[in-house]
C-alpha positions in Angstrom: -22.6 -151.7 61.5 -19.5 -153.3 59.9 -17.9 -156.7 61.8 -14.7 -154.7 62.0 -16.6 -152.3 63.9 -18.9 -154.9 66.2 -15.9 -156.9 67.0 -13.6 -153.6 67.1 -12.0 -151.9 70.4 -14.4 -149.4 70.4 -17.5 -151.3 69.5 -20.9 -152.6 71.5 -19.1 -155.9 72.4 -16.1 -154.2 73.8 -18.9 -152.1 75.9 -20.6 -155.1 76.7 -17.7 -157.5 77.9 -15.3 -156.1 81.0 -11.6 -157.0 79.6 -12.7 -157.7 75.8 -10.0 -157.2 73.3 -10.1 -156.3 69.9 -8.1 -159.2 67.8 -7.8 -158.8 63.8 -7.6 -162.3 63.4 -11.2 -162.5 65.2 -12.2 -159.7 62.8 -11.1 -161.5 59.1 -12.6 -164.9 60.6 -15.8 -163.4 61.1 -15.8 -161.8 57.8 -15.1 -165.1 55.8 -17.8 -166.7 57.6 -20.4 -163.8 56.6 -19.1 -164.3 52.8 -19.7 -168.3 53.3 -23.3 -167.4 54.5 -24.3 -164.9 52.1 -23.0 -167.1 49.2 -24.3 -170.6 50.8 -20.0 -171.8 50.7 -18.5 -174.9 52.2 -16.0 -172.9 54.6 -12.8 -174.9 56.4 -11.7 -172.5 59.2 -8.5 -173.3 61.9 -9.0 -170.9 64.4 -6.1 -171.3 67.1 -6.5 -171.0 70.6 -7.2 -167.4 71.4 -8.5 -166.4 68.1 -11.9 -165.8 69.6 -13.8 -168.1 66.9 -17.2 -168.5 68.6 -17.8 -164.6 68.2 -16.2 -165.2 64.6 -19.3 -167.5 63.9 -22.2 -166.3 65.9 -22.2 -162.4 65.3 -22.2 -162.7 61.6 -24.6 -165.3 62.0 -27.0 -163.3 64.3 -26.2 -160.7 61.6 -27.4 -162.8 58.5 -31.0 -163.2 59.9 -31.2 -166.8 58.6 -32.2 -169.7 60.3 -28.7 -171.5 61.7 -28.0 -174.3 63.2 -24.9 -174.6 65.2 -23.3 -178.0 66.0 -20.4 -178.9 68.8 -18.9 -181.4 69.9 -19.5 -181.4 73.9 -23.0 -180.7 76.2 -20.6 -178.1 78.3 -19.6 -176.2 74.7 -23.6 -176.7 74.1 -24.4 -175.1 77.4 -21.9 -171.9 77.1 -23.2 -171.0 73.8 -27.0 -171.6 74.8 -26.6 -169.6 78.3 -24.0 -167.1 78.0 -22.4 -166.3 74.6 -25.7 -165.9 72.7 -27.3 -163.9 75.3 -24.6 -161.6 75.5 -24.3 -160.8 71.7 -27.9 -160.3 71.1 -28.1 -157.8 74.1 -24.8 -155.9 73.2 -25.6 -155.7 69.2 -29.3 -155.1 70.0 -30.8 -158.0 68.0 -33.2 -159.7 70.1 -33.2 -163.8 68.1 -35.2 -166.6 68.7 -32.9 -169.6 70.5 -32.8 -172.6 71.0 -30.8 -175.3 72.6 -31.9 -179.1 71.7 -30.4 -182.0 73.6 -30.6 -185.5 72.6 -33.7 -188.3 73.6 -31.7 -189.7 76.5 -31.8 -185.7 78.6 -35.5 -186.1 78.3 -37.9 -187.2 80.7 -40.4 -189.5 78.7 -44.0 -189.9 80.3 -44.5 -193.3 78.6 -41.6 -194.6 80.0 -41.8 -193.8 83.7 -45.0 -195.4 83.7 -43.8 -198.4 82.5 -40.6 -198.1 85.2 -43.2 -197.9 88.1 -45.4 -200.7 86.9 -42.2 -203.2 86.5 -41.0 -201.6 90.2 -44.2 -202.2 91.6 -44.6 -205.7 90.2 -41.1 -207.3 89.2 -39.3 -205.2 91.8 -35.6 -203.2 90.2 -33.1 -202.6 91.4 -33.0 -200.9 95.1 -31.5 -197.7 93.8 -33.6 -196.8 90.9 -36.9 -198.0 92.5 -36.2 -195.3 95.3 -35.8 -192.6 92.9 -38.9 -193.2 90.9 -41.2 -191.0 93.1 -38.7 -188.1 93.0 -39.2 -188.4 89.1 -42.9 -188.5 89.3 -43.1 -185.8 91.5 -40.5 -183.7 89.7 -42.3 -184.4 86.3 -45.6 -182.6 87.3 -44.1 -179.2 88.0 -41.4 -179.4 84.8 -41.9 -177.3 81.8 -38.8 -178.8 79.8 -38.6 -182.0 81.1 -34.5 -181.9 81.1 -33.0 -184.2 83.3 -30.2 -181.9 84.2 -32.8 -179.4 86.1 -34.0 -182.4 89.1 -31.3 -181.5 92.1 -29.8 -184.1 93.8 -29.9 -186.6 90.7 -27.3 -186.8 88.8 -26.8 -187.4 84.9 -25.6 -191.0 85.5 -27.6 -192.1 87.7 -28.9 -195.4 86.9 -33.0 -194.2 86.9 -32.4 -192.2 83.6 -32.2 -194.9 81.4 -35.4 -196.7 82.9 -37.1 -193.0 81.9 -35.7 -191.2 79.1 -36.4 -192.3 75.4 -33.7 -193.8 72.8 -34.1 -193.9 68.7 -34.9 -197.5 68.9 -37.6 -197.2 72.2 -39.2 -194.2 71.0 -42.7 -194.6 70.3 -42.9 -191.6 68.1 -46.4 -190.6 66.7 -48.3 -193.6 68.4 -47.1 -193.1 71.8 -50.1 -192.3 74.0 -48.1 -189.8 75.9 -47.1 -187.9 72.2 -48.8 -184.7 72.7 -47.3 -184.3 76.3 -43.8 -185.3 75.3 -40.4 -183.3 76.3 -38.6 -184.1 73.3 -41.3 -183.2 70.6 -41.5 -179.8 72.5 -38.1 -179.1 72.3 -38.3 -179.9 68.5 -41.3 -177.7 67.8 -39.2 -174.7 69.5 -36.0 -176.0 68.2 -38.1 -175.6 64.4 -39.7 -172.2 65.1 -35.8 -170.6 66.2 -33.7 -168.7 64.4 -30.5 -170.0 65.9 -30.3 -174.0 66.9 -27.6 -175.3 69.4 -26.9 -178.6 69.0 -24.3 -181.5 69.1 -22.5 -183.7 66.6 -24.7 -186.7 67.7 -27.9 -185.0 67.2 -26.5 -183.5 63.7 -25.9 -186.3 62.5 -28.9 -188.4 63.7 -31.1 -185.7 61.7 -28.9 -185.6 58.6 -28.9 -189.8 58.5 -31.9 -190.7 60.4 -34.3 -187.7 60.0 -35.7 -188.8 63.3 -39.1 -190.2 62.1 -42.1 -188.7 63.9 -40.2 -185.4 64.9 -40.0 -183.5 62.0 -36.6 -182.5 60.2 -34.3 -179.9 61.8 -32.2 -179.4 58.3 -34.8 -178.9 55.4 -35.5 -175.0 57.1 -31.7 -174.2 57.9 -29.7 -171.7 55.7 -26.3 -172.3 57.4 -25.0 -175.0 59.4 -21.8 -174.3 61.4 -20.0 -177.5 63.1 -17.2 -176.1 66.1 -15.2 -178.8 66.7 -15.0 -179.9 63.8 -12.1 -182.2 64.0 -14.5 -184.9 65.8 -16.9 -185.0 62.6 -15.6 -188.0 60.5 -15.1 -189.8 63.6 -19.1 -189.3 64.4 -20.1 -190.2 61.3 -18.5 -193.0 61.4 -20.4 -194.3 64.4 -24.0 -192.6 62.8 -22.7 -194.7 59.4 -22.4 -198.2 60.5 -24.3 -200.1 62.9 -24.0 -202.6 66.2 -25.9 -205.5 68.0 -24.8 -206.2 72.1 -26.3 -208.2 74.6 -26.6 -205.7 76.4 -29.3 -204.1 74.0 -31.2 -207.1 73.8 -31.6 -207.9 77.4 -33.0 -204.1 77.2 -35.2 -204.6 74.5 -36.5 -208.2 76.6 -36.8 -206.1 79.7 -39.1 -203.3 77.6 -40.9 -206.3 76.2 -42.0 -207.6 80.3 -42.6 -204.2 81.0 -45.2 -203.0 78.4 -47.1 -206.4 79.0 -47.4 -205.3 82.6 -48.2 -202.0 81.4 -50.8 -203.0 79.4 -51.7 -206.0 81.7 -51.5 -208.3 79.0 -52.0 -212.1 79.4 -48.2 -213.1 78.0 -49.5 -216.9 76.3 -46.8 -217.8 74.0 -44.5 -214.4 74.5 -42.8 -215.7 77.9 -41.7 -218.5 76.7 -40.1 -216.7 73.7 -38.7 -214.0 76.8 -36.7 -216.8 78.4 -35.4 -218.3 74.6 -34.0 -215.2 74.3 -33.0 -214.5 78.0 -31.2 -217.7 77.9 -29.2 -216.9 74.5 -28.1 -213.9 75.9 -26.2 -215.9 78.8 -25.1 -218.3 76.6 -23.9 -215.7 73.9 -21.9 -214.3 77.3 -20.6 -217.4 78.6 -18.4 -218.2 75.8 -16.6 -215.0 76.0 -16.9 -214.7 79.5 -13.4 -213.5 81.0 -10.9 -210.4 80.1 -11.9 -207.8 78.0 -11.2 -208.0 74.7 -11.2 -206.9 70.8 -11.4 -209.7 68.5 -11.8 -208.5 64.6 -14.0 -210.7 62.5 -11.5 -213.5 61.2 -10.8 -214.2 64.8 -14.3 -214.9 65.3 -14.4 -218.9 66.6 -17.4 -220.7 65.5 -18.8 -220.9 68.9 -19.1 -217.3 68.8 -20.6 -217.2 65.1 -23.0 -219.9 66.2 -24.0 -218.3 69.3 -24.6 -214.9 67.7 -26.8 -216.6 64.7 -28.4 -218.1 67.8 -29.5 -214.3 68.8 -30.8 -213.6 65.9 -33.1 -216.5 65.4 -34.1 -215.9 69.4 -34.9 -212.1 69.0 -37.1 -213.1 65.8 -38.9 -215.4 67.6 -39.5 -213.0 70.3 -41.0 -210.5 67.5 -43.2 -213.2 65.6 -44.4 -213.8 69.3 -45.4 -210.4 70.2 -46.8 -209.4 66.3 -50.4 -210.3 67.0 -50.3 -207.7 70.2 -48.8 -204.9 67.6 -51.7 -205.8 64.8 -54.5 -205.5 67.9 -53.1 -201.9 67.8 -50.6 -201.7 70.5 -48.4 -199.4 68.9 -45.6 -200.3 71.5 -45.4 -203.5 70.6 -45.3 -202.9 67.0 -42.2 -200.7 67.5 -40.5 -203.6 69.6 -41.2 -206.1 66.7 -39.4 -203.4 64.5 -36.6 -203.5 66.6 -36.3 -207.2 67.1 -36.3 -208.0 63.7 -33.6 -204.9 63.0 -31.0 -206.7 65.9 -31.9 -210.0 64.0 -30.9 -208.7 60.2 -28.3 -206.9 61.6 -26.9 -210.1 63.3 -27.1 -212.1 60.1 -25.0 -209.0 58.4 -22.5 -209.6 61.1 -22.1 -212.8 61.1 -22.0 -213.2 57.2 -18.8 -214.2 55.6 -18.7 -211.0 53.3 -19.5 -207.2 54.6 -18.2 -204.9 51.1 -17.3 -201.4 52.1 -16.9 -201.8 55.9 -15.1 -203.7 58.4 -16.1 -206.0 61.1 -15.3 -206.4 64.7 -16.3 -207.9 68.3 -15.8 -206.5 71.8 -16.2 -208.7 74.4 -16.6 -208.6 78.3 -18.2 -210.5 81.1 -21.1 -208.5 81.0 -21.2 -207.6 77.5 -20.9 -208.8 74.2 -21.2 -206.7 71.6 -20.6 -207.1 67.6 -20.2 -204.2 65.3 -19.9 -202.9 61.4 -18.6 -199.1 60.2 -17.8 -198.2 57.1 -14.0 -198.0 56.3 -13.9 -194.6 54.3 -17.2 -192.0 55.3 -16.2 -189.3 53.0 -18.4 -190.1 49.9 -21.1 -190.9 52.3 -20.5 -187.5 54.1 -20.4 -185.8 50.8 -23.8 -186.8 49.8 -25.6 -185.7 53.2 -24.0 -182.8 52.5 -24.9 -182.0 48.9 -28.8 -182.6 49.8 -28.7 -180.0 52.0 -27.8 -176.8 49.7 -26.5 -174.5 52.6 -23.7 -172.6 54.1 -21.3 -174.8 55.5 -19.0 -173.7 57.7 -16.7 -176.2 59.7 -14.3 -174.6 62.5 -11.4 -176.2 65.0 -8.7 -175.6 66.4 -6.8 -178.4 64.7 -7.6 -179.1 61.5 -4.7 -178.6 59.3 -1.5 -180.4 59.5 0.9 -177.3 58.7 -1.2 -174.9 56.8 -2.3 -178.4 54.8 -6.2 -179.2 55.0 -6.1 -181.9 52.9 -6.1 -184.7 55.3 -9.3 -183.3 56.6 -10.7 -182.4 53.2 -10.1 -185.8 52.1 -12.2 -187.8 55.2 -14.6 -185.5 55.6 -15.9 -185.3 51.5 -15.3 -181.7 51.3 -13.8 -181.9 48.0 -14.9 -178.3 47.4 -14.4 -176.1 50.4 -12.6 -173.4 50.9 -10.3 -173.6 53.6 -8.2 -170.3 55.5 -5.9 -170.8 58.8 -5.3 -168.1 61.6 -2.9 -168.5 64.1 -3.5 -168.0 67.5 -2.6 -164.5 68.7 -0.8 -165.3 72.0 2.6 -165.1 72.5 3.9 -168.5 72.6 7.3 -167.3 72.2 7.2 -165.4 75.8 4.4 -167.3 77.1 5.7 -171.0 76.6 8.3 -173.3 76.5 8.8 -177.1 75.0 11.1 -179.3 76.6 12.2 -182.7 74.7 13.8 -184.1 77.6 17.0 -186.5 76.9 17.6 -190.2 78.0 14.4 -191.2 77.3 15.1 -194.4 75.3 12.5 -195.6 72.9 8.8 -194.8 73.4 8.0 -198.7 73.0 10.1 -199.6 75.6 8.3 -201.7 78.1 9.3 -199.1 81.3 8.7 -196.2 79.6 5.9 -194.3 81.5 8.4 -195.0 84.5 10.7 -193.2 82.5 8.5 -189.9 81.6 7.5 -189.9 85.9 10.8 -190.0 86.7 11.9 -187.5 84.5 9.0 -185.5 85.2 8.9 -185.2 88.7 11.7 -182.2 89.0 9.4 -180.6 86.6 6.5 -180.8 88.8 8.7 -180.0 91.8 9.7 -176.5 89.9 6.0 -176.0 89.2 5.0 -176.6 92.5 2.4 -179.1 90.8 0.1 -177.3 88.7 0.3 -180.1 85.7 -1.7 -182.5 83.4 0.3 -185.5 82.4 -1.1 -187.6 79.8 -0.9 -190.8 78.2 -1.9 -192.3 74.7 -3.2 -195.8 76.5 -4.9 -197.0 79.7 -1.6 -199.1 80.3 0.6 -195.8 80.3 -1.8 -193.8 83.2 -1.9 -197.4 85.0 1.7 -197.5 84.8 2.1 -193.8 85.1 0.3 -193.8 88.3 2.1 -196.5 90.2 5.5 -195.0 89.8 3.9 -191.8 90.4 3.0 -193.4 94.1 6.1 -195.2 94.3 7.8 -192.1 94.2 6.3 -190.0 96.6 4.7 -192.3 98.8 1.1 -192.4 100.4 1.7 -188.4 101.3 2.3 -186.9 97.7 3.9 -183.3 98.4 0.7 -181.8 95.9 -2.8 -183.6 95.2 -2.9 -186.4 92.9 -5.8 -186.9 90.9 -6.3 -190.1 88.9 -8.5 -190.7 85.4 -11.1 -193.1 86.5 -11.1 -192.0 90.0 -13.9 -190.0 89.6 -15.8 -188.1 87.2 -14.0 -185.8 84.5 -15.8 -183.3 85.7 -15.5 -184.0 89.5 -11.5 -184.1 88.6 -11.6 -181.0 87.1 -12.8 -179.1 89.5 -10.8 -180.7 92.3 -8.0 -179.7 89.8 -9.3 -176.0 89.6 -10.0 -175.4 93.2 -6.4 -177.4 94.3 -4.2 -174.9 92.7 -1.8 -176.9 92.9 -2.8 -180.4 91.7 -1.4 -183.1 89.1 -3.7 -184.9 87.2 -2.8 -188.1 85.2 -5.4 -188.4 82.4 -5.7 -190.5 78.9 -8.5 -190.1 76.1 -11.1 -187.5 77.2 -8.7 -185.2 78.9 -6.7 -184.6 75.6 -9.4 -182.3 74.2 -12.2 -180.0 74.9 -10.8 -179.1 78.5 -10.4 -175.4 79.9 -8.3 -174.4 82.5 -7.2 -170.9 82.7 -4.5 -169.6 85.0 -1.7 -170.7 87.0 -3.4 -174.1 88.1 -2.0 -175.4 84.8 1.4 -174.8 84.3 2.6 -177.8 82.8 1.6 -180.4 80.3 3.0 -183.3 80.0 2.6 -186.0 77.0 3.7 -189.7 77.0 4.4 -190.5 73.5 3.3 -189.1 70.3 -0.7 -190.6 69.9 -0.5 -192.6 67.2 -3.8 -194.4 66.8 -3.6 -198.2 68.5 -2.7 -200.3 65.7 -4.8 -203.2 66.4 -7.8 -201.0 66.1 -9.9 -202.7 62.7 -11.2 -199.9 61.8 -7.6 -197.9 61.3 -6.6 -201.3 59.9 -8.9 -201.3 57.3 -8.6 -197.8 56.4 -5.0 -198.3 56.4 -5.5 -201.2 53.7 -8.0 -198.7 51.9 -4.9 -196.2 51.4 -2.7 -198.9 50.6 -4.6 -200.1 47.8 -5.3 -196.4 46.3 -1.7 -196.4 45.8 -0.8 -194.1 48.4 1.0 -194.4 51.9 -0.8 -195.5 54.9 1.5 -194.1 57.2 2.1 -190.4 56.1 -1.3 -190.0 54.4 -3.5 -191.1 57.5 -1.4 -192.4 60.6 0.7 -188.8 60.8 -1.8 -186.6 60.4 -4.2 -188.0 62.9 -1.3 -188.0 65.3 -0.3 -184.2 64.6 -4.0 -183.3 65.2 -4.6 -185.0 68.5 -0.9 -183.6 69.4 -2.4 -180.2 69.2 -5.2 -180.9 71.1 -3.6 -182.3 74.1 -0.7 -179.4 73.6 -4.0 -176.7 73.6 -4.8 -177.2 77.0 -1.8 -175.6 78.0 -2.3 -171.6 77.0 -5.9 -170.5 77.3 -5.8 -167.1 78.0 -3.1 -164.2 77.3 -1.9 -164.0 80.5 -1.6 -168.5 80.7 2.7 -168.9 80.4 4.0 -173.0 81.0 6.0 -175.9 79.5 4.7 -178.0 77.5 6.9 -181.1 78.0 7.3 -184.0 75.0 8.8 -187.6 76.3 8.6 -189.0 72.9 12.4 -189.5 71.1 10.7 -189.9 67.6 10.1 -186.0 67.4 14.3 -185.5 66.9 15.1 -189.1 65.6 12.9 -189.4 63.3 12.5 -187.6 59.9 8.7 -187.3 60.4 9.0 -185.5 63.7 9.7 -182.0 62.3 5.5 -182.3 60.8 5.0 -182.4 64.7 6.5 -179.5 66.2 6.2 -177.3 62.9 2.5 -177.6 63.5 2.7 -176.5 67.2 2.6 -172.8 68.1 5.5 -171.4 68.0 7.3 -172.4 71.3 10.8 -171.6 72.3 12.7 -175.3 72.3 14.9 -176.9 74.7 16.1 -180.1 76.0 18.1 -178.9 79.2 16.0 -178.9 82.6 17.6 -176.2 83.7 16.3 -173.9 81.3 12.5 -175.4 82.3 13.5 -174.6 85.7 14.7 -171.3 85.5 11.9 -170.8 83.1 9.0 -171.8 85.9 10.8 -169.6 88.3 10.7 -166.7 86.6 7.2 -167.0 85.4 5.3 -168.5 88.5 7.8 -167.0 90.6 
């Protein structure tokens, strides 16, 4: 059967799904990606909001009958196409497909690793809440077939007794663990190899494509296609898969694994303890020079105490490994993998700390209960390029913000994909009926010191013709702090609808305090811009702070901003604008999800009509009806929430 006719008004989807609609752009999406797997293409797709792009990708992939593996960028976008999309294709097209959905190590219960959590319980006593969940864990981990952490009730997924039993990279014993044959995660890879489709995330992507996870077996080398959904997120991922860091925090967890596998083992420690506390002591030391506020401190402002201290680290951690060697040559294949990752911290400390590091850019993050030192490379596109080329399949990359305009280039151009092929669609909702942008005026400048004062107060007879319903969000910690304390001033102890606060709770407790309210105003920064759905009258109104323009004391943007410079080409329009147009349609997406969504999308940012620049911004928005009088957004609200 033709797509036009799977994905059509009259087809088996349309008899499968109550209120599924036919959408043409849905239809030509789905067709380039079937091209791009049948001829093995590099395929760019913007798919906007509405378009219908995760049927676009999976039905002509469950159609190809090759072996694909499909990356995103979130566990909950993981989850929907793992329990409810795939599922409901297969059943209405009638093409029954092995799938599988592979998580990373740390959602993993590891065997090896809970023992070793009871024996340092029982003898070295931890803290009160994780040694109270241990038995739960044991008990729970002889009646589990995947060993996901998600399925124990009444645990949650941050609760401090994960770490102390779920497996990293650097922990993992791999092949010589003595719990190998019985472990969760080499399951879930053997299933993962033997599937036709492959759910994944960007993390795990990567971590296959750079680290081919040693002792599990390769994902890539069997895959014909590889489709990445959200795409926007991959340079950004790669990034942190193509450099490298060293914390204290990491090291007092390596020291702690060290103690535990010599209880474990019941070990006699001889020379090893007194290498525990050398290292244990650098640790504090390494902490106590930059004990006090948080801070970012690239590497020509590190002061020699620091340098001296972190070359300190190193030597300590090799120490520890030369003390624990003889234990890994008896045999003791978990000591020979902590050696490994001793030494690694200590080379990687001497990279750190060494006055030249060509091709990346260096930079510490300090805070009283971390230190932590760091290296990524300033451009990943070559380096992308290559992973890609060594794996001679489809792929297709999808977003809903990738181009700047109908332009790909800036995405091209950090992601290496010098020779894709790259097609837009526009999302098929009516923004013109459905939505309205408001630039309100008297403002001032963006910079100015009371300016998320400002955007509240100019805000809050929004929200008042809205009756709530609204996200406001800021580009910076300081604007939400801000944001939030004028927000209270304001209204008082007894705010007229719920307010709900970033950092107050979970993202997702927030968001489903926001969807059951109904009428709530969340202030949110970061993780709320993106990859957040809320369908119906609950969000009416989005509010953004200032344009989000990358912070400009960040080293990496620096560096890559230098990069750029000495190409010859402008740091400013050729990387700082289109980053900020892309993450401006992100946090303007969270407005209309559905066909029947309507609201204002409200800008507080005076560069988009003073500045020659801001016409890139709202030209690559939907196409919104403009205004900069309140009294159209009122009479707007009215008639559409009524």
């Amino acid at each position: 059967m033709p797509l036009a006719e799977i994905l059509g008004p009259d087809g088996p989807l349309a008899r499968a799904l109550p209120g599924y609609k036919a959408r043409p752009q849905q239809i030509e999406m789905a067709e380039h990606v079937a091209a791009a797997l049948q001829e093995r293409m590099q395929l760019v797709v913007e798919a906007g909001t509405g378009t219908g792009k995760t049927f676009a990708y999976l039905v002509p992939a469950l159609l190809s009958g090759r072996k694909v593996i499909v990356s995103t960028g979130t566990r909950a976008l993981q989850d929907q196409l793992f329990h409810r999309d795939l599922p409901t294709i297969c059943a209405a097209i009638g093409r029954p497909v092995r799938i599988a959905l592979l998580k990373g190590r740390a959602n993993y219960l590891c065997r090896h690793r809970l023992d070793m959590a009871e024996q340092q319980a029982y003898a070295r006593g931890l803290r009160k809440e994780v040694a109270t969940a241990l038995p739960r864990v044991r008990a729970w981990s002889y009646t589990t077939q995947r060993g996901d952490v998600a399925e124990l009730p009444g645990i949650g997924e941050q609760d401090p007794v994960w770490p102390w039993v779920t497996s990293t990279r650097e922990n993992c014993l791999g092949a010589e663990c003595p719990k190998f044959e019985e472990c969760f995660v080499l399951a879930a890879r053997r299933e993962a190899q033997a599937a036709d489709i492959v759910v994944v995330n960007h993390y795990l992507l990567m971590a296959d494509l750079v680290l081919k996870e040693e002792g599990f077996g390769d994902l890539l080398p069997g895959a014909d296609a590889i489709v990445i959904d959200e795409a926007h997120q991959l340079p950004d991922v790669a990034a942190q898969f193509l450099g490298y860091s060293v914390s204290t925090r990491q090291l007092a967890t390596i020291s702690k694994d060290v103690a535990g596998e010599l209880l474990l083992a019941q070990q006699m420690a001889g020379k090893v303890d007194g290498a525990l506390s050398g290292l244990d002591a650098q640790i504090a030391a390494v902490l106590a020079i930059t004990g006090g506020p948080d801070a970012r401190l690239e590497h020509a402002q590190w002061p020699d105490r620091l340098l001296e201290a972190l070359n300190g680290l190193g030597a300590r951690a090799r120490e520890l490994a030369d003390a624990i060697a003889p234990l890994g040559a008896d045999g003791q294949a978990a000591f020979k993998r902590l050696q490994e990752r001793l030494e690694e911290n200590a080379d990687r400390l001497r990279s750190l700390t060494a006055e030249e590091a060509p091709g990346g850019v260096r930079w510490a993050e300090t805070s009283a209960r971390n230190v932590s030192a760091h290296f990524a490379p300033v451009d990943v596109a070559s380096q992308l390029s290559s992973l890609m080329e060594t794996q001679p399949c489809a792929w297709i990359l999808t977003s809903a913000t990738l181009a700047v305009g109908d332009d790909f280039s800036h995405f091209k151009r950090r992601s290496g994909l010098t020779r894709a092929t790259t097609v837009r669609f526009a999302s098929p909702f009516d923004f013109a009926n459905q939505a309205l942008m408001y630039l309100p005026k008297g403002l001032g400048e963006p910079g100015a010191p009371d300016h998320a004062r400002n955007v509240i107060n100019a805000a809050l007879p929004v929200l008042e013709a809205s009756g709530g319903r609204a996200f406001i969000l800021f580009t910076s910690h300081r604007g939400l702090r801000e944001g939030a304390e004028e927000l209270y001033r304001q209204w008082g102890e007894t705010p007229p609808f719920p307010v709900l606060i970033q950092g107050g709770a979970s993202r997702d407790h927030l968001l489903r305090a926001f969807r059951e309210a109904g009428n709530a105003v969340l202030l949110g920064t970061g993780s709320f811009w993106e990859g957040i759905d809320v369908k119906g009258e609950a969000l009416s109104v989005v509010i953004i702070d200032k344009l989000p323009f990358a912070a400009p004391d960040d080293p990496l943007l620096k560096a890559r901003l230098a990069a750029i410079r000495e190409q010859g080409g402008n740091p400013f329009f050729d990387e700082q604008v289109p980053q900020a147009v892309i993450a401006l349609k992100q946090g303007v997406g969270r407005l209309i999800r559905d066909e029947t969504d309507c609201g204002v999308v409200m800008l507080c940012d005076t560069r988009l009509v003073t500045k020659g620049y801001g016409r890139q911004f709202i030209t690559s928005l939907p196409p919104m009806r403009r205004t900069r009088a309140l009294e159209d957004v009122q009479a707007f609200l009215r008639e559409k929430l009524g």
